[in-house]
C-alpha positions in Angstrom: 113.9 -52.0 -202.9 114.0 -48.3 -203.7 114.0 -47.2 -206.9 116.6 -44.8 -208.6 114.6 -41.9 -208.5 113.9 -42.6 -204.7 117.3 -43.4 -203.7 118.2 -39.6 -205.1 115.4 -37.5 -203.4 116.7 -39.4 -200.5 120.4 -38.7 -200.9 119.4 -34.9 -201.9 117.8 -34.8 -198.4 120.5 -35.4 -196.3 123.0 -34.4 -198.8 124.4 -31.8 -196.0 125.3 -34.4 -194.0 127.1 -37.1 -196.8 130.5 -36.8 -197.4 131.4 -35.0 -201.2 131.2 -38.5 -203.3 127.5 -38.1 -202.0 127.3 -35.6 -205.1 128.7 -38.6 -207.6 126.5 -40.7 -206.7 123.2 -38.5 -207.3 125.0 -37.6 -210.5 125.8 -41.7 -211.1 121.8 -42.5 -210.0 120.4 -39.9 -212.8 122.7 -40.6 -215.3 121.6 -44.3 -214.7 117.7 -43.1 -215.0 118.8 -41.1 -218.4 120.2 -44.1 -219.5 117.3 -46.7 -219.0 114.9 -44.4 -220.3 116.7 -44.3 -223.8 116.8 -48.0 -223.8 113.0 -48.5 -223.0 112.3 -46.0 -226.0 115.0 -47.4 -228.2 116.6 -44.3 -228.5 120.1 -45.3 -227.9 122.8 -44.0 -230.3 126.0 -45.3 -230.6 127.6 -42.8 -228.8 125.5 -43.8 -226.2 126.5 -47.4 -226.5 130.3 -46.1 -226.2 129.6 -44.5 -223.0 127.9 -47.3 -221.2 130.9 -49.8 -222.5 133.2 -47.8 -220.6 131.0 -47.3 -217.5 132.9 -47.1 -214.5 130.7 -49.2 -212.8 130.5 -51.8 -215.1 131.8 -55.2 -214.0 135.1 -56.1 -215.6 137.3 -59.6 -216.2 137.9 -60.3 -212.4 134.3 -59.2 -211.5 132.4 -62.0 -214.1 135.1 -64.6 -213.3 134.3 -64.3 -209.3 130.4 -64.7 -210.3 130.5 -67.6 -213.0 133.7 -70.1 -212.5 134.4 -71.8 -209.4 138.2 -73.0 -208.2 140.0 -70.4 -210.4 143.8 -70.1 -209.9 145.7 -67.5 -211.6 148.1 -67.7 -213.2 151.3 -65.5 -213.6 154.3 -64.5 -216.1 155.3 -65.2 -219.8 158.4 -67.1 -219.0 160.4 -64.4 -221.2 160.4 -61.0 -219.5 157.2 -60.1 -216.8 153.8 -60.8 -215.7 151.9 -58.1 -217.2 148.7 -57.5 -214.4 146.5 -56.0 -217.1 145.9 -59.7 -218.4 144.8 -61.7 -216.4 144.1 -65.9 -216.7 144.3 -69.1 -214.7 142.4 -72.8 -214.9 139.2 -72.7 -213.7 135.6 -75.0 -213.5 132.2 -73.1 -215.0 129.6 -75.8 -214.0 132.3 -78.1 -212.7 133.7 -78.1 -216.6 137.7 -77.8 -216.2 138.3 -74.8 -218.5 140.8 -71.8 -219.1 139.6 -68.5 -218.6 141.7 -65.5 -219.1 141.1 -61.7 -220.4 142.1 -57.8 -219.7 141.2 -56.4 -216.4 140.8 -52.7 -215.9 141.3 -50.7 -213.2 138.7 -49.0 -210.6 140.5 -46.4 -209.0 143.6 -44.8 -210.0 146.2 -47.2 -207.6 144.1 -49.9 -209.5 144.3 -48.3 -212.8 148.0 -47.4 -212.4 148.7 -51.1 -211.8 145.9 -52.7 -214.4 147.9 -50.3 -217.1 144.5 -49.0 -217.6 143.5 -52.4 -219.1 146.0 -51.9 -222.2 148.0 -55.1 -222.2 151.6 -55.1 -223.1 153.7 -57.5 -225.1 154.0 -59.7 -222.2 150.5 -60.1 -221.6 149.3 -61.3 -225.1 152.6 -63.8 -224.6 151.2 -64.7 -220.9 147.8 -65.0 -222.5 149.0 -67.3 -225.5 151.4 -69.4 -223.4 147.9 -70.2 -220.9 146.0 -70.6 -223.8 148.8 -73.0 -225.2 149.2 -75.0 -221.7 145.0 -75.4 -221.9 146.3 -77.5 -225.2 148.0 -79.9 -223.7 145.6 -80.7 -220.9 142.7 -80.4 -223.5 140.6 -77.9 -221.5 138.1 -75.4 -223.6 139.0 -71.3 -223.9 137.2 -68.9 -222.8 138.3 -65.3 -223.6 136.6 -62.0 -221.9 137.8 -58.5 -224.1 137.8 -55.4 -222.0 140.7 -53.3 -223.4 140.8 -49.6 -225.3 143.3 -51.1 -227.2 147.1 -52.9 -226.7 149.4 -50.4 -224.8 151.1 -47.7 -227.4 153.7 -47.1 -225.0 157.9 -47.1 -226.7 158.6 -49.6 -224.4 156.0 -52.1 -225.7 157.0 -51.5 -229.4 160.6 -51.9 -228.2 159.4 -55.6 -226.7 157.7 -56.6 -229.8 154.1 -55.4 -229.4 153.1 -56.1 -233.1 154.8 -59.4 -233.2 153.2 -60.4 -230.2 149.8 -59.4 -231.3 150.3 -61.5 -234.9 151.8 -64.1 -233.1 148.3 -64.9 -230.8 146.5 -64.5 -234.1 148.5 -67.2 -235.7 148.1 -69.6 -232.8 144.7 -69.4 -232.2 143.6 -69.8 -235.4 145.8 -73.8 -234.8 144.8 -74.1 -231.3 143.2 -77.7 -230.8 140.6 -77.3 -228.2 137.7 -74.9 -228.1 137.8 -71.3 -227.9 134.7 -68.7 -227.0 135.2 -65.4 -227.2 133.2 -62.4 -224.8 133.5 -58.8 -226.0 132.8 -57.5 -222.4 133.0 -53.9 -222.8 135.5 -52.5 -224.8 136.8 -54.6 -227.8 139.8 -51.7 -229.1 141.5 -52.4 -232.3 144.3 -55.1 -232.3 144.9 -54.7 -228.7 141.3 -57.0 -228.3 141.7 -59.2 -231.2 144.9 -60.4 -229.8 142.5 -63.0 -227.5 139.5 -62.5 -229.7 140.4 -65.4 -232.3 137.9 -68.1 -232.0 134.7 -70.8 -232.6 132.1 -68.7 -231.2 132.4 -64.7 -230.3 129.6 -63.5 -228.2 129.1 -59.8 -227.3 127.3 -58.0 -224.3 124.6 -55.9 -225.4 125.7 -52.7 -224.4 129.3 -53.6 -225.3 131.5 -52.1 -228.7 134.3 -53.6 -230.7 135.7 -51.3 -233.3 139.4 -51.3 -235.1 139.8 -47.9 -233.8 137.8 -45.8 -231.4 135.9 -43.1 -231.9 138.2 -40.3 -230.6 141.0 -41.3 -232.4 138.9 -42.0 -235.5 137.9 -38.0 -235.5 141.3 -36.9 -235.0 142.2 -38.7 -238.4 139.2 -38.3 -240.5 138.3 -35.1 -239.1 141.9 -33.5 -237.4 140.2 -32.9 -233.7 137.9 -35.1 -231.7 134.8 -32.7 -232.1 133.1 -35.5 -234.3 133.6 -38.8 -232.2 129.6 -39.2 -232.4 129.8 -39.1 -235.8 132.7 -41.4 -235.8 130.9 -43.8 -233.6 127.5 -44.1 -236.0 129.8 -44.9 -239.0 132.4 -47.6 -237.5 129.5 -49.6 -236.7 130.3 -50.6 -233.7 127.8 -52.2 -231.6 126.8 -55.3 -231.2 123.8 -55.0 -233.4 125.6 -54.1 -236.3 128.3 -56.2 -235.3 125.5 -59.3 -235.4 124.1 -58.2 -238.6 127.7 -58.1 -240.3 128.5 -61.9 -238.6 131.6 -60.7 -237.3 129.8 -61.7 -233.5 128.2 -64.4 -233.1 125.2 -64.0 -230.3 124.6 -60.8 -228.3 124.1 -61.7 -224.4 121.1 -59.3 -223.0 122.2 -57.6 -220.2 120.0 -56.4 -217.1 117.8 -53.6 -217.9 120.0 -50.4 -217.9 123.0 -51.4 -218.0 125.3 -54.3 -216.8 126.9 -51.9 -214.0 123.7 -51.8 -212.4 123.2 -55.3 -211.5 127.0 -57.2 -211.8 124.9 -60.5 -210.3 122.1 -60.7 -212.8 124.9 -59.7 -215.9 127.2 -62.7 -215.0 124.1 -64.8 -214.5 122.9 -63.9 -218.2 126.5 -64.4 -219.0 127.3 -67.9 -217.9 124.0 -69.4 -219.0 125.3 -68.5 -222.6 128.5 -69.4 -222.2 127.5 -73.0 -221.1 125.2 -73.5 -223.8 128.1 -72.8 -226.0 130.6 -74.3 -224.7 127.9 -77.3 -225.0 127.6 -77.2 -228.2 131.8 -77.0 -229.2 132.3 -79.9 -226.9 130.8 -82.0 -229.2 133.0 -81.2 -232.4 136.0 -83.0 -233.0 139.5 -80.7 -233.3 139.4 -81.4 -236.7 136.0 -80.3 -237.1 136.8 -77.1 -234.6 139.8 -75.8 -236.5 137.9 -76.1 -240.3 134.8 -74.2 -238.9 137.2 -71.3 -237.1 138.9 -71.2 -240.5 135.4 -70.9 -242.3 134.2 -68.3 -240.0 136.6 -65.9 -240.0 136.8 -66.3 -243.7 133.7 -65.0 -244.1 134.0 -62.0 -242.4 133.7 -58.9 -244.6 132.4 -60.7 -247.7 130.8 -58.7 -249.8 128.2 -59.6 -253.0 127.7 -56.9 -255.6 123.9 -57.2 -256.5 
């Protein structure tokens, strides 16, 4: 197999003859070099963790479902107004375990974006999402959530439909919800919009993933009235999964494969599903009871803070 820096010289040698994208893909190969080198000398900043969240090559919802569960069938509509296409959920098996899987799904192109909403859910999908989550209930199947969003859709047409409520009203439910629930910050995890399917027993995080209240951008613009300081924004939200860990608001950070998750989707979902079995092992064995004082525990520790 050729490495990256092999696979450019080649393309750069018969670059005359490859069609324009031939250009984006040298440019995609070095910044992919570039990247892995920073991670082998631990240089990565958080800005740089931003970037490789929101790496157009990185495998989203659909992309890890296809690898891990087996026999998934989607499943469409809130009952109350549309089926919003930038969630998407259905009943599944991972390791022949009947379970419901369901997150945001992002767009690769711009058709695909355009129809995705860019992966910024609207009221009806956090209603969609709660009403599968809600149906997984009653047949007493296990949760698994997969965050991939910048954020819930800001649109006048989404506040108009009850965006907020929505969002509050998936917080409230999930924190009753009498089966397990594991959680997978896939990419990006932005503000409300993720937290909205991000309530639950276990929340594990991809290692080159982010979840932040607010992102970077938009935290300049406030703090700083322009977006010239999103680095700067991005090393204070703490917003990777290592600070994320250290502060217990994640639970487990899932290695991905060296360089990046968009360079390998098979050996990403591999890493993936092992951890998600594990935990999923391990919630199977606690009562609802037992599940809904430990969710209750966990999230009440989040944020605590001991004057010393």
């Amino acid at each position: 197999m050729q490495s990256k820096r092999e696979q450019i010289d080649h393309l750069r040698e018969r670059v005359e003859q490859l069609p324009p994208e031939a250009a984006k893909e040298i440019s995609n190969l070095q910044q992919q070099i570039v990247d892995l080198e920073k991670l082998l000398q631990g240089e990565m900043t958080a800005w740089d963790q931003v970037q490789l969240s929101r790496h157009e090559n990185r495998p989203y919802t659909l992309d890890y479902i296809s690898r891990i569960f087996t026999s998934f069938h989607e499943i469409h509509g809130d009952r109350r107004y549309a089926d919003d296409t930038a969630i998407v959920g259905g009943m599944a098996l991972l390791n022949d375990r009947p379970v419901m899987v369901l997150g945001q799904q992002k767009g690769r192109n711009t058709k695909e974006r355009l129809f995705r909403n860019y992966g910024m859910p609207k009221p009806e999908g956090y209603r969609k999402a709660i009403r599968l989550m809600h149906l997984a209930e009653k047949f007493n199947r296990p949760i698994l959530t997969l965050i991939d969003t910048p954020g819930a859709y800001p649109g006048i047409g989404a506040e108009e439909r009850g965006q907020a409520q929505a969002i509050a009203e998936n917080l409230r439910s999930m924190a009753t919800i009498r089966v397990p629930i594991l959680v997978t910050v896939l990419g990006e995890g932005g503000s409300g919009g993720a937290l909205a399917i991000g309530v639950g027993d276990r929340v594990l995080m991809l290692e080159h993933a982010i979840y932040s209240v607010i992102s970077p951008e938009s935290c300049s613009a406030i703090l700083w009235k322009d977006q010239e300081h999103a680095k700067e924004a991005a090393d204070a939200l703490k917003l990777t999964a290592t600070h994320l860990s250290r502060f217990n608001v994640i639970d487990e950070i899932v290695p991905e494969p060296p360089g990046g998750a968009h360079g390998d989707w098979d050996g990403a979902a591999a890493l993936l599903k092992d951890r998600l079995a594990a935990n999923l092992e391990e919630l199977a064995r606690m009562s609802a009871d037992d599940l809904l004082a430990h969710r209750y525990e966990r999230f009440r520790r989040i944020g605590a803070y001991h004057n010393r």
